[in-house]
N, C-alpha and C positions, 0 to 999 in steps of 0.2 A: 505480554511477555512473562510476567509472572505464572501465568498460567501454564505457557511454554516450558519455564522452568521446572513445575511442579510434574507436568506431561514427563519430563526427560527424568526424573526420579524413578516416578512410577514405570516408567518401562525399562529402568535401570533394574527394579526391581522385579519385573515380570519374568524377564529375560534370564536374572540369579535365579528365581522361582523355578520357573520352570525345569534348567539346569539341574538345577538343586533336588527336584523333583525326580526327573530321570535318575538322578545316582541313589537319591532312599532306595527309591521302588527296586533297583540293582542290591542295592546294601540290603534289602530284606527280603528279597527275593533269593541271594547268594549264602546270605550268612545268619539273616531272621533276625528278630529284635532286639535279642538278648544284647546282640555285637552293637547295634544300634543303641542301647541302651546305654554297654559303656560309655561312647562317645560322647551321648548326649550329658550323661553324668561328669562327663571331667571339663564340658563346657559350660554347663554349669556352676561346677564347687570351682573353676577359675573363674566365673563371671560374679558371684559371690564376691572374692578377692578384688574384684577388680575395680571396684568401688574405689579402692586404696590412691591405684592411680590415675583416680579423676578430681574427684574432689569438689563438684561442683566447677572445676576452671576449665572443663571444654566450653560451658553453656557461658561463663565469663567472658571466652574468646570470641564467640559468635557476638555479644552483644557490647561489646565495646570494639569490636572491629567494626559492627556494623552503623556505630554512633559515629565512625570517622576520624577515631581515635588514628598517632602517628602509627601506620604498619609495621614499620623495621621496628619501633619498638615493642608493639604488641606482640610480635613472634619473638623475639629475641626474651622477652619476660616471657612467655607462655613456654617456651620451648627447656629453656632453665627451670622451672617450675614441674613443668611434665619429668624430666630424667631423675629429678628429685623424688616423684612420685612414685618413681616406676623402682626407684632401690627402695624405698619405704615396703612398697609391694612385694617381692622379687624375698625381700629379707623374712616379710611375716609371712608368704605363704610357704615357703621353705621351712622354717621351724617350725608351722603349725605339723608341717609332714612329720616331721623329727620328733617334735612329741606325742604323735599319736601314736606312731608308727614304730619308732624305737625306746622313747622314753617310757610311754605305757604298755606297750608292748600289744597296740589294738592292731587291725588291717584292715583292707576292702573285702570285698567278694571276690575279688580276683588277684593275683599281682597286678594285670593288663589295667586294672585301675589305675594304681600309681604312676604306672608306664604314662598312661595319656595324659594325667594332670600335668607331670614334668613337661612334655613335647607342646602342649598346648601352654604352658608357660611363658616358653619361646613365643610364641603366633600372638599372646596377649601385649607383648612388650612390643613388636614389630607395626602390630594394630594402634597402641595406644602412640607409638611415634608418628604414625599415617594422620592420628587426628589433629596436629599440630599446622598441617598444610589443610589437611579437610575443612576442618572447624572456620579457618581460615577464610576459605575458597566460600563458606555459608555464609560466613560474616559479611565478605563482600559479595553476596549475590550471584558469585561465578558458578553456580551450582552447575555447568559443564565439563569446567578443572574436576570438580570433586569429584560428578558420578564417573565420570572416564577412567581415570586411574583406579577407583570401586570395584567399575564392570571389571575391567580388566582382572584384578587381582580374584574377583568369582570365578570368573570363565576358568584362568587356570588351575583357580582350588579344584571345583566342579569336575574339572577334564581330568585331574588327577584322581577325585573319589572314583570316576567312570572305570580309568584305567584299574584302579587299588582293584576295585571289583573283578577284575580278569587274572589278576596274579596273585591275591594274597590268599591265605588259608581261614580257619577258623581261629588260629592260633596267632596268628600278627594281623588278623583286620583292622580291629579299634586302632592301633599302634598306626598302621599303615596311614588309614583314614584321619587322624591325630596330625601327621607329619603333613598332608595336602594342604591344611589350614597354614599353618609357618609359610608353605611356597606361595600359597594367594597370599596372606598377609607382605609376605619380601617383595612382589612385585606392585604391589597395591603402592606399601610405601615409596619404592624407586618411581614407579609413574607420580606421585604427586609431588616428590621431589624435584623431578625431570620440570612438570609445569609450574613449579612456583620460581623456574631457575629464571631471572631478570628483576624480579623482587626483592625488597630490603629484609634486613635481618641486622639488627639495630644493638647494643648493647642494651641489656634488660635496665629499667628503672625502679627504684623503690616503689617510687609514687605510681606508677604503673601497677606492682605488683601492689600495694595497698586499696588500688583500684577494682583489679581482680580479685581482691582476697574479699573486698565488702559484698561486690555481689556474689561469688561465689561460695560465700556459707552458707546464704540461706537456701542457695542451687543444690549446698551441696545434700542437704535431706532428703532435696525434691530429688536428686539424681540417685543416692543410696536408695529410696524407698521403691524406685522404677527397680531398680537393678537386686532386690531382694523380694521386689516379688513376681519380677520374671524369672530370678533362679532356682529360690525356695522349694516351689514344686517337686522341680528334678530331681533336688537333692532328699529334700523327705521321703518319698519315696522309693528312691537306694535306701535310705538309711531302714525306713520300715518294710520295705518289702524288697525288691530285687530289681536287676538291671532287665530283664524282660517287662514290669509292669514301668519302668523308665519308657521306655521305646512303645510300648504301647500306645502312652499319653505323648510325647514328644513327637512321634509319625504325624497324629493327627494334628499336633499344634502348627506341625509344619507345613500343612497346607493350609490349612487356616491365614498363615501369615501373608501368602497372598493377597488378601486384603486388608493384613493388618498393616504391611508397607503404606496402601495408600496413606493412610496418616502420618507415617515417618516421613512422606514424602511432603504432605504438606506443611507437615511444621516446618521443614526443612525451609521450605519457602517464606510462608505467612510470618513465622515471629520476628524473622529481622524487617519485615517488610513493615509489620506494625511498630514494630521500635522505632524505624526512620519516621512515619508517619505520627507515634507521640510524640518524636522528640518535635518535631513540625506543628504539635495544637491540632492536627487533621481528626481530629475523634471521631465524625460526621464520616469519613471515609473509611474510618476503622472499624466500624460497626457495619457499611456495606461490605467491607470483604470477607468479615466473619458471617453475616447473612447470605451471601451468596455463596462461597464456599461450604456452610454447612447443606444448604439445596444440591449444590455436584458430588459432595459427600453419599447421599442418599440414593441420589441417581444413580449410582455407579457402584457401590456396594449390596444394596441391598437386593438386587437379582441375583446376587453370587451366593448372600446366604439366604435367601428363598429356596435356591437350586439345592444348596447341602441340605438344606432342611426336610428337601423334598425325598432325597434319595439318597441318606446318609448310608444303608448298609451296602447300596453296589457301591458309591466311591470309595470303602473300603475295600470289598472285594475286587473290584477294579485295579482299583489307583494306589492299594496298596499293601496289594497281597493278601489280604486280610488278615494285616501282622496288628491292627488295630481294633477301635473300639467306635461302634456308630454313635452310641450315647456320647463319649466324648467330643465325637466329632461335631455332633449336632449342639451343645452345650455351649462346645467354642465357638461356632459359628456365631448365635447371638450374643457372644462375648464380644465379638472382634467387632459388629457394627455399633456396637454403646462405646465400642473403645474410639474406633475413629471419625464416631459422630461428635465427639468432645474434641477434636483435637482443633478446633477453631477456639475454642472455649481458655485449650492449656497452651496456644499462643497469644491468644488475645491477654491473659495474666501475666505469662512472662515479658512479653513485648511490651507490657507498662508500667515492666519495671517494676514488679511484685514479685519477686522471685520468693517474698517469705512467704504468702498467699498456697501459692504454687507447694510450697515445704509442707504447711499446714495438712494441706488437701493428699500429699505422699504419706506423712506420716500416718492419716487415717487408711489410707491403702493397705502401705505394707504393712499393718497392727490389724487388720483384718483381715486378711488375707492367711497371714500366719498364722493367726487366731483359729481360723473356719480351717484351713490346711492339719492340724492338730487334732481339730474334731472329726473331719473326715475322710482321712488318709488312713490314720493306725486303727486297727483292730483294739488294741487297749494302749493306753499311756497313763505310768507309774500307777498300776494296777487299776484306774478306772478303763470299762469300757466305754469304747469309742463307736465310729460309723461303721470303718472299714473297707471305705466304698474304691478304697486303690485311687485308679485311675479317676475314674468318675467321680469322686470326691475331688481330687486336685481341680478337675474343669468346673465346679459346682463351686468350688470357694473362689476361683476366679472370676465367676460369674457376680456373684453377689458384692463382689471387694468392688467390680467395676459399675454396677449398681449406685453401691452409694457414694462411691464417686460421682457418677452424675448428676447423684442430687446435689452434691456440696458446690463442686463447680459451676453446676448454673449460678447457685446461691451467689458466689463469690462474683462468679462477670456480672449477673447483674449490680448488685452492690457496689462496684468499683466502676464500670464504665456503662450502666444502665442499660447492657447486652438483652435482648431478647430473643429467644428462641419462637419464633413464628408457624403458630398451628399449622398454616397453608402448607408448609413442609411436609405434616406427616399425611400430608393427600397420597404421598406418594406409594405409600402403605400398599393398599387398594390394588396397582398395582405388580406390587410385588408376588400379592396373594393370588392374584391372576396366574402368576408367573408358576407358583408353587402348585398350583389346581391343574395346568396343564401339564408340568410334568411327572406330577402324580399318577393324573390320572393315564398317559402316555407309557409308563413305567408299567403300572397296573395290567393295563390289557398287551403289552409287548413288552417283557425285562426285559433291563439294558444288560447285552454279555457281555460285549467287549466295550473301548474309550471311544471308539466312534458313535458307539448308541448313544452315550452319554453326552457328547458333542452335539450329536443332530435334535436330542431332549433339549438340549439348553438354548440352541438355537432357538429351535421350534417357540420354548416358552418365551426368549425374551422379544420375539416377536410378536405377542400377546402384551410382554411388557409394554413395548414402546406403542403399541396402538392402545390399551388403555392410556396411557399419559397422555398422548397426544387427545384423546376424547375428555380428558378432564384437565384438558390446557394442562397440566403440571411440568410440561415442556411446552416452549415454541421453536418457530422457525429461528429467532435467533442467539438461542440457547442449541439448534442442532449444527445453525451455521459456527457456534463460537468454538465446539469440541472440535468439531471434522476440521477447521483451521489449526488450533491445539495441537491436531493426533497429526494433522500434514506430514509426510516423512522429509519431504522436500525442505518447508521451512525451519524442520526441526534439526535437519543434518547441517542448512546455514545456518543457524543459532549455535549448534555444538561449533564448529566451523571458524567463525566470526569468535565466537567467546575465546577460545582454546590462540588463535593467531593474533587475538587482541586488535582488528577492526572493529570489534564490538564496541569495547572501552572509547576508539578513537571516532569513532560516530554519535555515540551516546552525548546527547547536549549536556547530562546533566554530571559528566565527566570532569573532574579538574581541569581548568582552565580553558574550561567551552563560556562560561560568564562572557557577555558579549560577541554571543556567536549565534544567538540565535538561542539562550537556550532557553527550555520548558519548563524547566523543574516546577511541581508543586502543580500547574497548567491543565487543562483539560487536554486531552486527545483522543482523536478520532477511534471510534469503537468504546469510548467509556461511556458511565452514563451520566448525565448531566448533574451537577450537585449545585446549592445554590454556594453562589459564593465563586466556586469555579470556572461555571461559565465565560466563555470569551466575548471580552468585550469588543 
């Protein structure tokens, strides 16, 4: 079931992908990067800001919702907390405009700048009230409620970029495209609204919020230093060069992110899953789901960045107009599988309840990150010269920040829950490189022109993939039987189904007031693997 869950993430997030996809290639195909650039720059200098109204108390709410904590009052504290947040926010990022803009009398590159920072103002505030019900729906494992009303709120942003692209000029695109974000974010929030309608909403308690507040300082680093050094980039780069080398790096980031969801998707799942399981003493099982999840991990991303790696300059020319950069593209690629081959690592810390751990290991991120982005973004900085490398500097300090981040966090899970990462894994290696040699060499003797060439390469190679694996065992049969169950569309449409009408809840043994009904909690069942201890007697 977990798994299921994690399956409906990841396709929550394919399906945005994709979407999301179709409208760049539109957005730069109609209007070029430059336009794409502002966009991306005013979702960044508001993701910057946006740190304000978090705080650490999203990551608070998942994890004391998920210990079982009373729910009415966990929203009722969390929701009070949040509105607070969001005037805290709302006030500073407003006067910071006010004094760059009228007190010192600085500006953007454009007006259409400040245009989109305000309009996505709105979309931030709209967002961060959606995560009150989200965070929620994580805490309690409904990860159906969440991604539904998510989809939803893409689909329409998405259909709105599609549309922007057919009506607007060069002169109101960003602005347009700006405005689509506000209408996903309005529907996103009224859908999770809609499902959380039957649930309590408690008046807030001190002792609650004292609760939230302990674990969410030391989140709150871990969550500042995520969110400064996924904005940083953007933003240095407006500031040292222009909104075209923006859109450059930010096109290819964005397809990248198609496998960088899968990890959003698993944490999504995995940290509360380990949180129940420490609060439980289950450590013996918390070390198998971080072991096996890091093997699906690997399984499942690294053909995707084989394939970029193999033919990074058509998937520009292809896929994205060639408004981007291969070197970036290729950079990112090995960025994004070190990024989600850890994220077993940065649930298995938080889930036991080391959120200061977790801070530690951000804080060396974003201080490196920014550090190397400094060195090699600007041409000179306060008259020393620099790298200059633009774009390719930004994906170059991204690379290295995520680097040693791997080393620290293995450091830490092992230290803490004596986590091992298992050589057997990188057999998988092998063939990936399979992967990458066939469709090199495919490429080679027949370029790919169009997206279909590129389809029937990747086909072609991961079928190379998967018969190497299977010749060095790295997969079995019940590792193929386990996904093709997973990806089922049948069971996955009764799981959303069941979740969303609440037979889930009333079938689940391990539901409030299922105790003497048969239930299982804690239990072995059928399709796990046998651990000792759990066995049935």
């Amino acid at each position: 079931m977990l798994a299921r869950k994690a399956m409906l993430v990841v396709l929550n997030d394919i399906i945005g992908t994709l979407l999301g996809y179709f409208a760049l290639y539109l957005i730069l195909r109609e209007f070029g990067r430059f336009e794409y650039g502002v966009l991306a720059f005013g979702l960044g200098f508001t993701g910057l800001y946006s740190i304000l109204g978090n705080l650490g108390y999203n990551k608070a709410n998942v994890k004391r919702v998920s210990e079982g904590k009373d729910l009415g009052t966990c929203v009722g504290t969390f929701l009070v907390v949040k509105i607070v947040l969001l005037a805290i926010f709302n006030a500073t990022i407003l006067l910071s405009l006010y004094v760059w803009t009228d007190h010192m009398g600085r500006g953007f590159e454009t007006d259409r700048h400040e245009s989109v920072i305000l309009i996505l103002l709105l979309y931030v505030n709209l967002d961060a009230l959606s995560e009150v019900f989200c965070t929620t729906f994580n805490g309690r494992l409904e990860l159906a409620k969440a991604q539904v009303s998510r989809i939803t709120g893409n689909v329409i942003r998405l259909v709105g970029m599609i549309y922007v692209t057919t009506i607007a000029t060069i002169d109101n695109a960003a602005e347009l495209l700006a405005w689509t974000y506000v209408l996903g974010s309005s529907v996103e929030l009224a859908g999770a609204m809609l499902l959380y309608k039957g649930l309590p909403i408690s008046r807030p308690s001190m002792e609650y919020f004292r609760s939230y507040t302990k674990y969410a300082l030391p989140a709150l680093i871990m969550t500042s230093t995520t969110v400064i050094t996924v904005n940083t980039d953007k933003v240095m780069l407006q500031a040292f060069w222009s909104a075209s080398t923006v859109g450059t790096y930010a096109s290819a980031q964005r397809v990248i992110l198609v496998i960088g969801f899968l990890g959003n998707a698993i944490s999504a799942v995995l940290m509360p899953s380990i949180s129940k399981l420490h609060s439980k003493g289950k450590h013996g099982r918390i070390l198998e789901l971080v072991d096996q999840t890091e093997k699906y991990i690997l399984i499942v991303s690294l053909p995707l960045v084989a394939f970029i790696v193999a033919v990074p300059d058509r998937i520009v020319y292809i896929l994205l107009y060639n408004e981007s950069s291969p070197v970036v593209l290729m950079i990112l690629a090995v960025w994004v599988v070190i990024y989600v081959f850890n994220t077993p690592y940065r649930s298995l810390i938080q889930g036991w309840d080391r959120p200061d751990v977790m801070a530690k290991i951000g804080v060396l991120d974003a201080t490196t990150n920014v550090a190397l982005n400094l060195i090699f973004i600007p041409a000179a900085l306060l008259g020393v010269t620099m790298f200059g490398w633009r774009a390719v500097g930004a994906a170059f300090a991204t690379l290295i920040a995520q680097i040693i981040v791997y080393i620290s966090i293995r450091y830490y899970g092992h230290r803490l829950a004596n986590a091992k990462t298992h050589l057997r894994h990188l057999a998988i290696i092998p063939a990936a490189i399979a992967l990458w040699a066939t469709v090199y060499l495919l490429d080679s003797f027949s370029p790919a022109l169009r997206w279909h060439h590129l389809a029937l390469y990747f086909v072609v190679g991961f079928e190379v993939y998967a018969i190497v694996l299977m010749i060095t065992r790295r997969i079995t049969a019940g590792d193929i039987s386990f996904i093709l169950d997973v990806m089922n569309p049948f069971s996955m449409a009764r799981y959303v189904s069941d979740e969303i009408t609440g037979r889930d809840a009333r079938r689940d043994p391990r539901a409030p007031g299922a105790a003497g009904k048969g239930a299982t909690a804690g239990r072995w069942r059928p399709g796990e693997p046998h651990r000792r201890g759990d066995r049935p007697r």
